[in-house]
The first five atom37 places (N, CA, C, CB, O) and aatype in JSON, in Angstrom:
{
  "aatype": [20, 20, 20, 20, 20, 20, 20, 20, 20, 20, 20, 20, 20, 20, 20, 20, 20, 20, 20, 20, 20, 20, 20, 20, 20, 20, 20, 20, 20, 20, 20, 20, 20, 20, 20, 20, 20, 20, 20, 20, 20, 20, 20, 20, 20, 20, 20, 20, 20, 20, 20, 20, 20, 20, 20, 20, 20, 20, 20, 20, 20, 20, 20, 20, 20, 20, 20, 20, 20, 20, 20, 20, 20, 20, 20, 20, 20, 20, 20, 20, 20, 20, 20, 20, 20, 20, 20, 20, 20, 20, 20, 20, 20, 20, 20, 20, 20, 20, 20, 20, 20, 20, 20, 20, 20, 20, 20, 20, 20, 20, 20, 20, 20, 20, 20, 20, 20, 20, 20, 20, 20, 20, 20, 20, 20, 20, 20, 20, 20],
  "atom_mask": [
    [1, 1, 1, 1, 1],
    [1, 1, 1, 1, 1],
    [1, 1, 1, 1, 1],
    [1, 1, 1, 1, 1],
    [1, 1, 1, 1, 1],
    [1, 1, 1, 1, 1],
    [1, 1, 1, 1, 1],
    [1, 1, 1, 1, 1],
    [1, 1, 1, 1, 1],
    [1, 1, 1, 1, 1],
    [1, 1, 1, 1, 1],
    [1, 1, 1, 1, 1],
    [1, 1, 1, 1, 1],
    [1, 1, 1, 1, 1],
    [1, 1, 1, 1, 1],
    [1, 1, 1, 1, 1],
    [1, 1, 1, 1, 1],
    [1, 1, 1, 1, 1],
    [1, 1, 1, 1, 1],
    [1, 1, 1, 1, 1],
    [1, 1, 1, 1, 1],
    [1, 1, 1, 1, 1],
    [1, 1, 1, 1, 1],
    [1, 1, 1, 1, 1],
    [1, 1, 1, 1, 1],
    [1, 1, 1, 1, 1],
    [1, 1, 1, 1, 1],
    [1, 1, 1, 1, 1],
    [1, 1, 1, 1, 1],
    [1, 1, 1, 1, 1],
    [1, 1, 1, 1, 1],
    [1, 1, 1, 1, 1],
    [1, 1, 1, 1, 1],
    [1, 1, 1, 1, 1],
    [1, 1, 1, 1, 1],
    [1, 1, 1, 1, 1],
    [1, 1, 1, 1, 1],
    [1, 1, 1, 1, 1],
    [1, 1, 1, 1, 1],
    [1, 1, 1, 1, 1],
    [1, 1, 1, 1, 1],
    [1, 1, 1, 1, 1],
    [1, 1, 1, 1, 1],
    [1, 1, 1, 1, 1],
    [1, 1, 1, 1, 1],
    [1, 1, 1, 1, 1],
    [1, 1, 1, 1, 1],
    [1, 1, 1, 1, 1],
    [1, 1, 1, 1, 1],
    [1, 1, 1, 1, 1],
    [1, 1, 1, 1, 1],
    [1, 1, 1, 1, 1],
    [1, 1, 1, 1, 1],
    [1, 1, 1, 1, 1],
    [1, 1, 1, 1, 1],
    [1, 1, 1, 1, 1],
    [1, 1, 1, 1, 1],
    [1, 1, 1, 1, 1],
    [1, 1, 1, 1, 1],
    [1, 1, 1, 1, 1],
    [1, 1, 1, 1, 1],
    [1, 1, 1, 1, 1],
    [1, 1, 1, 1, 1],
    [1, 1, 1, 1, 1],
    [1, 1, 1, 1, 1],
    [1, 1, 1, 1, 1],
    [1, 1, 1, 1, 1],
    [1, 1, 1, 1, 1],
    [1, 1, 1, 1, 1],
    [1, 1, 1, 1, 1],
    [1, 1, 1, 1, 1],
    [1, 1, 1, 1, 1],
    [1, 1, 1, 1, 1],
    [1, 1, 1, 1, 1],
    [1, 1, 1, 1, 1],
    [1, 1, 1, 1, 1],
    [1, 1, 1, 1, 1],
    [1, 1, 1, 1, 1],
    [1, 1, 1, 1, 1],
    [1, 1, 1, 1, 1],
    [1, 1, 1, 1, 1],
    [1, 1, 1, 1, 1],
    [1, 1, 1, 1, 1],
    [1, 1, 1, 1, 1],
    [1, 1, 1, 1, 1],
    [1, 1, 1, 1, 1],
    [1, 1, 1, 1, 1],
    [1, 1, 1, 1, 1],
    [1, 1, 1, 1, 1],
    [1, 1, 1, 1, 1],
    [1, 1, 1, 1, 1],
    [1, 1, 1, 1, 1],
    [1, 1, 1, 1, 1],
    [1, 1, 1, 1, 1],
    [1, 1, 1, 1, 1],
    [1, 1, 1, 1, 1],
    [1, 1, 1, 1, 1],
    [1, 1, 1, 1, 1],
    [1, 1, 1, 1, 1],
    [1, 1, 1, 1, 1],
    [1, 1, 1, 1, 1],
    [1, 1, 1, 1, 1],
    [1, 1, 1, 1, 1],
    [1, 1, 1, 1, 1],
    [1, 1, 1, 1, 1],
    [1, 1, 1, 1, 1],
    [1, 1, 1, 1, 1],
    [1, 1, 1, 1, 1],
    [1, 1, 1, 1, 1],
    [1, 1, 1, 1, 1],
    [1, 1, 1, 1, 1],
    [1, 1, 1, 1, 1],
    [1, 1, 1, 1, 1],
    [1, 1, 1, 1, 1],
    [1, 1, 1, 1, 1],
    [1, 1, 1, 1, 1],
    [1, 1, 1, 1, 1],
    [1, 1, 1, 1, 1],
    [1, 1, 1, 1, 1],
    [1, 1, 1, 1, 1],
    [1, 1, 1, 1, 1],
    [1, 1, 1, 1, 1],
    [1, 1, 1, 1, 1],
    [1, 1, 1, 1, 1],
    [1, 1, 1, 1, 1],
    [1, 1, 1, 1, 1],
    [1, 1, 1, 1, 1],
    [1, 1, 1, 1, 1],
    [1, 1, 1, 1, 1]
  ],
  "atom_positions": [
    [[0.85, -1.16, 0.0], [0.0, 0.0, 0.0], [0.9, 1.23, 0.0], [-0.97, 0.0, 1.22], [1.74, 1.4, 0.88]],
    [[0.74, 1.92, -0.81], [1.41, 3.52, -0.89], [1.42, 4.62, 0.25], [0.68, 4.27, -1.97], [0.87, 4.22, 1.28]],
    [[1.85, 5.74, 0.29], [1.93, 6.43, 1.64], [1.29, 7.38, 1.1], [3.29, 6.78, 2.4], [1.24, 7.41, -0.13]],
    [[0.67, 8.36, 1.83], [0.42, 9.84, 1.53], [0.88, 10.68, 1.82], [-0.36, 10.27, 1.71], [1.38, 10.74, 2.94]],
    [[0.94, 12.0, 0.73], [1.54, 13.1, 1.25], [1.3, 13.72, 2.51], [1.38, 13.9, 0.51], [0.25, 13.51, 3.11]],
    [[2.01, 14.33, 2.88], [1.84, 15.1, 4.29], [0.93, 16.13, 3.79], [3.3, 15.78, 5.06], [1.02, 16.72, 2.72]],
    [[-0.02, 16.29, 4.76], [-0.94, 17.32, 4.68], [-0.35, 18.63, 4.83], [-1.93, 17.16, 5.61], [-1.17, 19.52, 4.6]],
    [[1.11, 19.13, 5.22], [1.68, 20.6, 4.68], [1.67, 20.41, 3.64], [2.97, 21.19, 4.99], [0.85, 21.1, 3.03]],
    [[2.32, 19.64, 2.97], [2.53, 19.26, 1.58], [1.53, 19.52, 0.45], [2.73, 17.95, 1.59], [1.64, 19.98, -0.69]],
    [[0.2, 18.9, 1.42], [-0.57, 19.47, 0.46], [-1.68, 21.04, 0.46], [-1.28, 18.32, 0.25], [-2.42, 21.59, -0.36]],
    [[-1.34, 21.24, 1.59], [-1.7, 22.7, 1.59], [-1.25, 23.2, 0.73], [-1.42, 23.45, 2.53], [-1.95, 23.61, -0.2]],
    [[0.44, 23.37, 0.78], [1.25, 24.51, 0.34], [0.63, 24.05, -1.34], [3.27, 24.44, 0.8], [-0.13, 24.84, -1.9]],
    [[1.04, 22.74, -2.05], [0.18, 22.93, -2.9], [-0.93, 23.33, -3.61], [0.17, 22.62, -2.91], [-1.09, 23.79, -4.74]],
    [[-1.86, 22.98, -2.47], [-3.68, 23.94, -3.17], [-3.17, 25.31, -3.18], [-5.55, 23.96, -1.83], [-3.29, 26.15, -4.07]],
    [[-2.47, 25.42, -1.8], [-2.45, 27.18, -2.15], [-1.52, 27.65, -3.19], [-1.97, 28.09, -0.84], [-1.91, 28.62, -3.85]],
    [[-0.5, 27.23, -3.44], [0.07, 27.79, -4.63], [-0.81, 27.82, -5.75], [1.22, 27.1, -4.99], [-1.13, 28.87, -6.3]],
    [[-1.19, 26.75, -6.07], [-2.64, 26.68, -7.58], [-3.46, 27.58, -7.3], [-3.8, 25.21, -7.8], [-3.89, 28.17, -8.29]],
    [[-4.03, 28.07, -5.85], [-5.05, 29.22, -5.94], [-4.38, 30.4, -5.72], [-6.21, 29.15, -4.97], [-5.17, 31.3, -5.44]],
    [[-3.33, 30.7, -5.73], [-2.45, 31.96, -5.89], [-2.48, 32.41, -7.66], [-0.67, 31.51, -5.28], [-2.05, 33.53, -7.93]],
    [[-2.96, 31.6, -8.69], [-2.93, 31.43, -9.65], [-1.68, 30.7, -10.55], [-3.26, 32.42, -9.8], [-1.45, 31.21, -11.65]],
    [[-1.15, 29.94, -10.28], [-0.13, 28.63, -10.77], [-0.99, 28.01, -11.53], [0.53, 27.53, -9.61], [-2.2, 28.14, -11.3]],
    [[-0.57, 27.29, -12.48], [-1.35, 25.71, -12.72], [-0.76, 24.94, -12.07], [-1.41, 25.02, -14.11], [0.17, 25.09, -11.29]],
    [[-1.58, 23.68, -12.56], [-1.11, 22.66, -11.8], [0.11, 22.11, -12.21], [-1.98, 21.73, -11.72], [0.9, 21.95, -11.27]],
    [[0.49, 21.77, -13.28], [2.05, 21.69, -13.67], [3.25, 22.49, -13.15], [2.12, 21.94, -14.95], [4.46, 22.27, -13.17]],
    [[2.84, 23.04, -12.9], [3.76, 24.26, -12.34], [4.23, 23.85, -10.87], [2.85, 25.81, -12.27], [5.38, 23.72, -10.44]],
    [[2.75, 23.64, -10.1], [2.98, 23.48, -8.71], [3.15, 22.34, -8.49], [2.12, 23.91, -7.91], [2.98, 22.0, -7.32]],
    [[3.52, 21.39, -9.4], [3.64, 20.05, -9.28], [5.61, 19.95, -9.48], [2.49, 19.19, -10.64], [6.43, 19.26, -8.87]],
    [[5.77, 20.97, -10.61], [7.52, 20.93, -10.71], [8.2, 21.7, -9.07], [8.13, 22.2, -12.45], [9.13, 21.4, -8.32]],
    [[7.58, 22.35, -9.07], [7.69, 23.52, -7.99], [7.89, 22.61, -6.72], [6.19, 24.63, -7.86], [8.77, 23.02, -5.95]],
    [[7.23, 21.45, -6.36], [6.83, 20.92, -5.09], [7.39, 19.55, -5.11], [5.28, 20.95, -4.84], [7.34, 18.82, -4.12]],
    [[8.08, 19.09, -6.62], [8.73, 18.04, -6.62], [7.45, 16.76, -6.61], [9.79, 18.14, -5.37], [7.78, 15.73, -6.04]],
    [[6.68, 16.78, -6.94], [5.57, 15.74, -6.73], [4.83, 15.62, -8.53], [4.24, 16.47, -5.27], [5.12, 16.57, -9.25]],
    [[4.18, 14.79, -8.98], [3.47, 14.33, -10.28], [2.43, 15.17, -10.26], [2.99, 12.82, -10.41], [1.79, 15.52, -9.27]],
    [[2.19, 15.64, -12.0], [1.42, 16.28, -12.32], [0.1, 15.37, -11.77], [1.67, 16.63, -13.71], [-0.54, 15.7, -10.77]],
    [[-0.1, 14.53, -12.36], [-1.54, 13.82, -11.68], [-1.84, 14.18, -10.15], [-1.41, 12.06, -11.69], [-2.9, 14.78, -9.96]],
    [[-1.2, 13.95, -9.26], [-1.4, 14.34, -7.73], [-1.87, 15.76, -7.45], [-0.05, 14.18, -6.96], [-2.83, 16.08, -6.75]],
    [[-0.91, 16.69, -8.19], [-1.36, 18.21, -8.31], [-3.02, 18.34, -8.88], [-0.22, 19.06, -9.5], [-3.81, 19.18, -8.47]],
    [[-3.34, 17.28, -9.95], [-4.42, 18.37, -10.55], [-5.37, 17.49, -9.44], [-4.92, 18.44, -12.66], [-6.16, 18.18, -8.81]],
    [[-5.36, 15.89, -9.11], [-5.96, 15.39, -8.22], [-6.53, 15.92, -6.71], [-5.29, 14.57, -8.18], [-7.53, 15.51, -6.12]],
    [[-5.48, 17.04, -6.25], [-5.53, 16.99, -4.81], [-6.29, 18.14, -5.09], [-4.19, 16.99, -3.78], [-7.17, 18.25, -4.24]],
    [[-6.33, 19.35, -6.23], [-6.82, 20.84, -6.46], [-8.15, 20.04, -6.43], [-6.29, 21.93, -7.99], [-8.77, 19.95, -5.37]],
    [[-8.6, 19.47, -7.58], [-9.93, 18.65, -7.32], [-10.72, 18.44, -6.44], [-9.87, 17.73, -7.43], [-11.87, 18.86, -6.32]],
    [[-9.61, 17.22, -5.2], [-10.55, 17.32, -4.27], [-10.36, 18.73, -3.07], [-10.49, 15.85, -3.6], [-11.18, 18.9, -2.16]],
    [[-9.62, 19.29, -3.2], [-9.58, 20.65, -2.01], [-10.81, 21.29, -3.14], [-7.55, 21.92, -1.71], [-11.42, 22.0, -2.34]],
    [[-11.31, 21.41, -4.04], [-12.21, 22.17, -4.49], [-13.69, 21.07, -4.84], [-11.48, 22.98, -5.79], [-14.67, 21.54, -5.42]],
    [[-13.64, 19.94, -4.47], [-14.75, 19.41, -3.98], [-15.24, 19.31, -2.96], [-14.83, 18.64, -4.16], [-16.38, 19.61, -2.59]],
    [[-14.16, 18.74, -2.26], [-14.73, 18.79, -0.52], [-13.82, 19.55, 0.45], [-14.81, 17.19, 0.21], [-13.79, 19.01, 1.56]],
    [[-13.08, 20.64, 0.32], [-13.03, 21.79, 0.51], [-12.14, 21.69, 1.81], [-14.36, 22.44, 0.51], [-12.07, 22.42, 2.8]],
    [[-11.28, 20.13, 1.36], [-10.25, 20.23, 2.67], [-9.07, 19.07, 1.44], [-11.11, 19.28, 4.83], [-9.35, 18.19, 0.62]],
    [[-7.86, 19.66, 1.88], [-6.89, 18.43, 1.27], [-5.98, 17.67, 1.49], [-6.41, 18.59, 0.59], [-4.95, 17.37, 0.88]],
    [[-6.81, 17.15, 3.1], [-6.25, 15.78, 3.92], [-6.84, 14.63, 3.09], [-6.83, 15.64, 5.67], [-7.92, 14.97, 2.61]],
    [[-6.56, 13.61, 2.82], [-6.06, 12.81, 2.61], [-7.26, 11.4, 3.7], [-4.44, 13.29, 2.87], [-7.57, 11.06, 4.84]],
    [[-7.48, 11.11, 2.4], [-8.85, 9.77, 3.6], [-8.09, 8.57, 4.12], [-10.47, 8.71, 2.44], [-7.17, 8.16, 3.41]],
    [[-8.38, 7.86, 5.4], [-8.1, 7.47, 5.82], [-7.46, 5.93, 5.35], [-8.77, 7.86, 6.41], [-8.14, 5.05, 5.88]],
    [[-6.71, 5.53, 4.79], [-6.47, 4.2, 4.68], [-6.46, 2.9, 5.36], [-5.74, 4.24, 4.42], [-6.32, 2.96, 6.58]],
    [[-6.59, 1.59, 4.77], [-6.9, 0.64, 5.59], [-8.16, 0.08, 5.58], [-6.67, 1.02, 6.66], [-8.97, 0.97, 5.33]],
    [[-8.86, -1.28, 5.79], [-9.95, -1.59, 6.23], [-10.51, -0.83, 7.58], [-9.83, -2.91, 6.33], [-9.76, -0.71, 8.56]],
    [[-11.66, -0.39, 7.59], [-12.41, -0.01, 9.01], [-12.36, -0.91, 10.02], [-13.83, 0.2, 8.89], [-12.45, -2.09, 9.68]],
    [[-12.25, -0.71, 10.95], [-11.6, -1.45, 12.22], [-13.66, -1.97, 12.34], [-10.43, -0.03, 13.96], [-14.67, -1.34, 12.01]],
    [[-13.48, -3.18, 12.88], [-14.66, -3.73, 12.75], [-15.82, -4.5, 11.72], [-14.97, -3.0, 13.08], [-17.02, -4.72, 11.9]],
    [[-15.11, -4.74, 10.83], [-15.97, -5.26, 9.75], [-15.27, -6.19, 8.79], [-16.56, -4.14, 8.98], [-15.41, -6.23, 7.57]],
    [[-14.33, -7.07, 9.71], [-14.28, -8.23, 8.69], [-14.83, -9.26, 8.81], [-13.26, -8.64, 8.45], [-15.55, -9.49, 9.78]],
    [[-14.56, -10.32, 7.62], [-15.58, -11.25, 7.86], [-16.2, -12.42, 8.96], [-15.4, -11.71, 7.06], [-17.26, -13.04, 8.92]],
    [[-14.93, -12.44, 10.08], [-15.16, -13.54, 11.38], [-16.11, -12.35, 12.61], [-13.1, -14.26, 12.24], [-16.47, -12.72, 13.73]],
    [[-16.31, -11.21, 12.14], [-17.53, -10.45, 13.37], [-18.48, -10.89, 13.46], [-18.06, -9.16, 13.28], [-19.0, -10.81, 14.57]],
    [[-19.23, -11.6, 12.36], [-20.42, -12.08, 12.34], [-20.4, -13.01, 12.97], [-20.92, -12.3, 11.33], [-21.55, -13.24, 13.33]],
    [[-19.41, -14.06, 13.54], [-19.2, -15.31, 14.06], [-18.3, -15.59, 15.42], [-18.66, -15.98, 13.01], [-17.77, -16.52, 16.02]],
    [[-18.52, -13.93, 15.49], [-17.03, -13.97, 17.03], [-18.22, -14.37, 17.94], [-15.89, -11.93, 17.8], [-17.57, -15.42, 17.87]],
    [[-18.99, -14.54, 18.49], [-19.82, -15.62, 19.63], [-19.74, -16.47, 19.57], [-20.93, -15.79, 19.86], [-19.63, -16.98, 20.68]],
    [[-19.7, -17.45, 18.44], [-19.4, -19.38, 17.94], [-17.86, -19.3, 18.23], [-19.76, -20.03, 15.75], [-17.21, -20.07, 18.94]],
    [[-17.42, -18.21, 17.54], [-15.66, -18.15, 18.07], [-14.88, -18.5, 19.3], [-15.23, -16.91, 18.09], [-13.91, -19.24, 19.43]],
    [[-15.78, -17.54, 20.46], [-15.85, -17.27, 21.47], [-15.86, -18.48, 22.39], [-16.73, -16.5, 21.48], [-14.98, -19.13, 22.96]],
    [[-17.51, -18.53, 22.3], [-17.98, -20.31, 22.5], [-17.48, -21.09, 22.47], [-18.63, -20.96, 21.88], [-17.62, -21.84, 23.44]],
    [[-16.63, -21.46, 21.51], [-16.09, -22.62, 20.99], [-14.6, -23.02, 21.4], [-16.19, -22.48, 19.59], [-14.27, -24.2, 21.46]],
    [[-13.59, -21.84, 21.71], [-12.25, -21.83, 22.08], [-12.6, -21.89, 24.06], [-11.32, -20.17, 21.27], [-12.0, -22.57, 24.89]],
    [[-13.67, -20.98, 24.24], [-13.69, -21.45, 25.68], [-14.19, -22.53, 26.2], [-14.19, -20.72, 26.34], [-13.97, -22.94, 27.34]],
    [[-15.04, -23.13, 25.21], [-15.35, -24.8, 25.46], [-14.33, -25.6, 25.7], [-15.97, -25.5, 24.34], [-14.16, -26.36, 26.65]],
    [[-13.61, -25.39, 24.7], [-12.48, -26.34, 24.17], [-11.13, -25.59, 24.01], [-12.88, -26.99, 22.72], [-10.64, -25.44, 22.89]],
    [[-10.7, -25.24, 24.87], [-9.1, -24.33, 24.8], [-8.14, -24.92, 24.07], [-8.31, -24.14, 26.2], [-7.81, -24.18, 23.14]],
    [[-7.48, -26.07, 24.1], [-6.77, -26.96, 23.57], [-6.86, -27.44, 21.77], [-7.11, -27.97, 24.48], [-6.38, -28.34, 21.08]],
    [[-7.91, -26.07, 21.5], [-8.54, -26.7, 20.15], [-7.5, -26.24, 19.11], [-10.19, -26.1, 19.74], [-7.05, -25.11, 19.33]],
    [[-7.06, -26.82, 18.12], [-6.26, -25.7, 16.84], [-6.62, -25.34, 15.88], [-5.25, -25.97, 16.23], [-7.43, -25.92, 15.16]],
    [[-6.05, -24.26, 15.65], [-6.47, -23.04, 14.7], [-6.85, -23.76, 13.3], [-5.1, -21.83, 14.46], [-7.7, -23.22, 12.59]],
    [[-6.29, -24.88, 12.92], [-6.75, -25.92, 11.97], [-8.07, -26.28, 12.02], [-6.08, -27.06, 12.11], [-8.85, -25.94, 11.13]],
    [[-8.53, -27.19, 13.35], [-9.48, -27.29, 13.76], [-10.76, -26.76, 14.04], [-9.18, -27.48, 14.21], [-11.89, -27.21, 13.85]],
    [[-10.34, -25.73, 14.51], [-11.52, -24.45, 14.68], [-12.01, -23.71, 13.2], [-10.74, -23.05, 15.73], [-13.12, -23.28, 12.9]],
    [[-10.3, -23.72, 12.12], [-11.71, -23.6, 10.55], [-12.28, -24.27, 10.28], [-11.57, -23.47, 9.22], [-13.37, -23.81, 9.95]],
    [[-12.19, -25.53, 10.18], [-12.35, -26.79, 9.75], [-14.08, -26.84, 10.49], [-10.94, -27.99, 10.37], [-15.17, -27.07, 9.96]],
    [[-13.81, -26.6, 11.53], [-15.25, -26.1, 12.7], [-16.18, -25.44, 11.92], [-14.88, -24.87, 14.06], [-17.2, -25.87, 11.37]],
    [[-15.59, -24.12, 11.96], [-16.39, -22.64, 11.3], [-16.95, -22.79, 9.63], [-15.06, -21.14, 11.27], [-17.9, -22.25, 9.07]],
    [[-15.67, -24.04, 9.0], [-16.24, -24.62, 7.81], [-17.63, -25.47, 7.82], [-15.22, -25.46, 7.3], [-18.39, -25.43, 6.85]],
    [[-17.88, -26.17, 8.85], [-18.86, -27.14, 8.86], [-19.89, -26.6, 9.03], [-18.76, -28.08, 9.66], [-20.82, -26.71, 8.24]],
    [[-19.96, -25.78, 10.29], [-21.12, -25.17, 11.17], [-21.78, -23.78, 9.83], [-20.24, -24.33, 13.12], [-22.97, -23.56, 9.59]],
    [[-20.34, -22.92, 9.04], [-21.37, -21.75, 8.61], [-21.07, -21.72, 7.33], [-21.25, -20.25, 9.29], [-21.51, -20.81, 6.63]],
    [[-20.38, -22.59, 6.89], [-19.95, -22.7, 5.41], [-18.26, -21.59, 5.02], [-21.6, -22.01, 4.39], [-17.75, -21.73, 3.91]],
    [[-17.78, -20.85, 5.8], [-16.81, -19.81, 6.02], [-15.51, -20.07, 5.99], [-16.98, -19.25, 7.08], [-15.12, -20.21, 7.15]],
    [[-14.81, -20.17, 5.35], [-13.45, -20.29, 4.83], [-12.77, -19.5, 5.61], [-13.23, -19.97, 3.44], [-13.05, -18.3, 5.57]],
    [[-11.66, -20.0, 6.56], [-11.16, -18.94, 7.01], [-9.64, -19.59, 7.33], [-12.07, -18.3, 8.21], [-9.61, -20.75, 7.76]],
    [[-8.21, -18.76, 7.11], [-7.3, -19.27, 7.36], [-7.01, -19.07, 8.57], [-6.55, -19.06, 6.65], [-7.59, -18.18, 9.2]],
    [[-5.67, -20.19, 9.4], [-5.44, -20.66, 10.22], [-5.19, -19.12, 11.32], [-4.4, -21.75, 9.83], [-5.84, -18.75, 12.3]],
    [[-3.91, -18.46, 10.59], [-3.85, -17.34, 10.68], [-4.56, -16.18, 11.05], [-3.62, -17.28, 10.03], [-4.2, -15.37, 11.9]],
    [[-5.79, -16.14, 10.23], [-6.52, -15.6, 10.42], [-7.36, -15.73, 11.7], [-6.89, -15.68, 9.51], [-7.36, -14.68, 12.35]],
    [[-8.15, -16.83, 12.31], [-8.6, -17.34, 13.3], [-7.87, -16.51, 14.65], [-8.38, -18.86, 13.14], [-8.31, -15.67, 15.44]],
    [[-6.12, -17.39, 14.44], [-5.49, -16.39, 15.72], [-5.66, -14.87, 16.09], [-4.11, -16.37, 15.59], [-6.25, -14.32, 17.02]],
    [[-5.04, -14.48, 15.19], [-5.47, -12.88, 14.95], [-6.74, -12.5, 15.63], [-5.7, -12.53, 13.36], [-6.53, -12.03, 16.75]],
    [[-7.98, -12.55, 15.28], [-9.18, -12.98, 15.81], [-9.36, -12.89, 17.01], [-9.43, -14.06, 15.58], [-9.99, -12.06, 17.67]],
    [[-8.65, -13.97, 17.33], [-8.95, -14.53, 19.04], [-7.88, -13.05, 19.88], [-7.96, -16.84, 19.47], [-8.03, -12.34, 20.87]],
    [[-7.04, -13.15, 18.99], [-5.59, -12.49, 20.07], [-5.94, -10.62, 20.32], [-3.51, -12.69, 18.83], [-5.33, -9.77, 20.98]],
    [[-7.27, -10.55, 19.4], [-7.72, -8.94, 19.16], [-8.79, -9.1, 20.28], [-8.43, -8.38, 17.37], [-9.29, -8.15, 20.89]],
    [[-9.13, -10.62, 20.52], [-10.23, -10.29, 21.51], [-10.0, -10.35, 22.88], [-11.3, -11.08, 21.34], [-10.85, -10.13, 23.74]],
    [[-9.15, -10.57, 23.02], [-8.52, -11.12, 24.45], [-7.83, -12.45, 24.84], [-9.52, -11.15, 25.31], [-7.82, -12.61, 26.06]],
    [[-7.17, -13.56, 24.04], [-6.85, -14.68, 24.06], [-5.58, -14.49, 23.79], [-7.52, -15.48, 23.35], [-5.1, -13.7, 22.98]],
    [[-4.91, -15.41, 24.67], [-3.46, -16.12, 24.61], [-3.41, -17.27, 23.7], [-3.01, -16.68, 26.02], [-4.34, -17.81, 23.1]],
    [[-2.26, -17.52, 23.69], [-1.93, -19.36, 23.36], [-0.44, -19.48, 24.34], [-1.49, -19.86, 21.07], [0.64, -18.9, 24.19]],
    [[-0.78, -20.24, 25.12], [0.01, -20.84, 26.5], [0.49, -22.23, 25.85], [-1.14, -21.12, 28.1], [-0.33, -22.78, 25.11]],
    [[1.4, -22.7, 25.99], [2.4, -23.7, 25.29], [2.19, -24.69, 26.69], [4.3, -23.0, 24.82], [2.37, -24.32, 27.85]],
    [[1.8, -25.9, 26.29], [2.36, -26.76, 27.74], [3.24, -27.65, 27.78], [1.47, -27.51, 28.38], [3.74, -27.75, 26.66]],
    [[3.76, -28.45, 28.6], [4.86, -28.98, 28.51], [5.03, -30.42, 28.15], [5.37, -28.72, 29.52], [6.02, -31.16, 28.1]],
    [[3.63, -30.6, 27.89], [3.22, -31.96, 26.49], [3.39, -31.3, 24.98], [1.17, -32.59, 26.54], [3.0, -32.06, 24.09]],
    [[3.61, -30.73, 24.78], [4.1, -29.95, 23.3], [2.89, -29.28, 23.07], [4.55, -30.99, 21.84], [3.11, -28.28, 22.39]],
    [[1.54, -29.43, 23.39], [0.57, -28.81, 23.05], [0.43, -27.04, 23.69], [-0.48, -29.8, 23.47], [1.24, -26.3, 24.25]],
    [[-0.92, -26.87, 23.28], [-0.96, -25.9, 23.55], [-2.71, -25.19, 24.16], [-0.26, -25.46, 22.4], [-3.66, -25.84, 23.7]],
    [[-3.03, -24.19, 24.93], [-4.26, -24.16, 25.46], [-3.98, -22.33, 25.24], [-4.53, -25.05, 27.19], [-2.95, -21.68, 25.38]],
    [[-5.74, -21.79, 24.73], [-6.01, -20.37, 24.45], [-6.66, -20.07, 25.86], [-7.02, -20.05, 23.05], [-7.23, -20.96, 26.49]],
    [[-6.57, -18.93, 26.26], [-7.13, -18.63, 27.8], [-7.56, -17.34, 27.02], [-5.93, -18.51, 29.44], [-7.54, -17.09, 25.81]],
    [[-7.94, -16.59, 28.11], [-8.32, -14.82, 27.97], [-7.59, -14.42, 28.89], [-9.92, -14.18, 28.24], [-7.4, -15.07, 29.92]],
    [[-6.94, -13.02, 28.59], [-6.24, -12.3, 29.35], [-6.99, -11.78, 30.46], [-5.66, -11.39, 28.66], [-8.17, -11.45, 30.55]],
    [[-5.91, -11.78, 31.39], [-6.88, -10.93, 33.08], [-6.59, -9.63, 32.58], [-6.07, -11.14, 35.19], [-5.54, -9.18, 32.12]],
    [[-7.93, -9.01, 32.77], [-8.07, -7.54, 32.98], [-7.44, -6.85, 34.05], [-9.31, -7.24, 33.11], [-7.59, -5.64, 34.17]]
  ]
}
């Protein structure tokens, strides 16, 4: 994923173009691509600011939210369960494809460990508050 300009960056830009520059100009001027210049004048003259929207998925809306209670349920039933297991689970019960990886992540955003024991296995708990 690409970075964005710094929002001085792009001030000083809009404002040079509305000082009367073009955009080529304030694009050599500022060391940055003509496309970005006429892009950012655009949106500072659509929506009348030229920060830069937020990148990233929205925190809350991927696809295991709908299923973090069976998630939930299911690792505190069965702690000892693996991340194999538990798709393989989430495959049966909702039809949901989900990698191994993914699952952990999941659990570890909600409050869960993975504690190693000294049979080679391993058990998910929830963190003390």
């Amino acid at each position: 994923m690409g970075h964005c300009y710094s929002l001085d960056l792009r001030v000083w830009v809009a404002a040079f173009v509305e000082a009367g520059h073009s955009c080529p100009a304030a694009a050599q001027h500022f060391g940055v691509s003509d496309s970005f210049a006429i892009k950012l004048v655009r949106r500072t003259r659509h929506l009348g600011s030229p920060a830069p929207d937020r990148q990233g998925r929205p925190p809350g809306r991927g696809k295991l939210v709908a299923y973090e209670s069976f998630l939930v349920r299911t690792v505190e039933a069965e702690p000892a369960i693996t991340m194999p297991e538990l798709a393989a689970r989430l495959l049966k019960e909702y039809g949901i494809v989900a990698a191994p990886a993914m699952l952990s992540r999941f659990l570890c955003r909600r409050g869960f460990t993975y504690k190693k024991t000294p049979d080679g296995g391993g058990v998910r708990t929830r963190r003390r508050a």
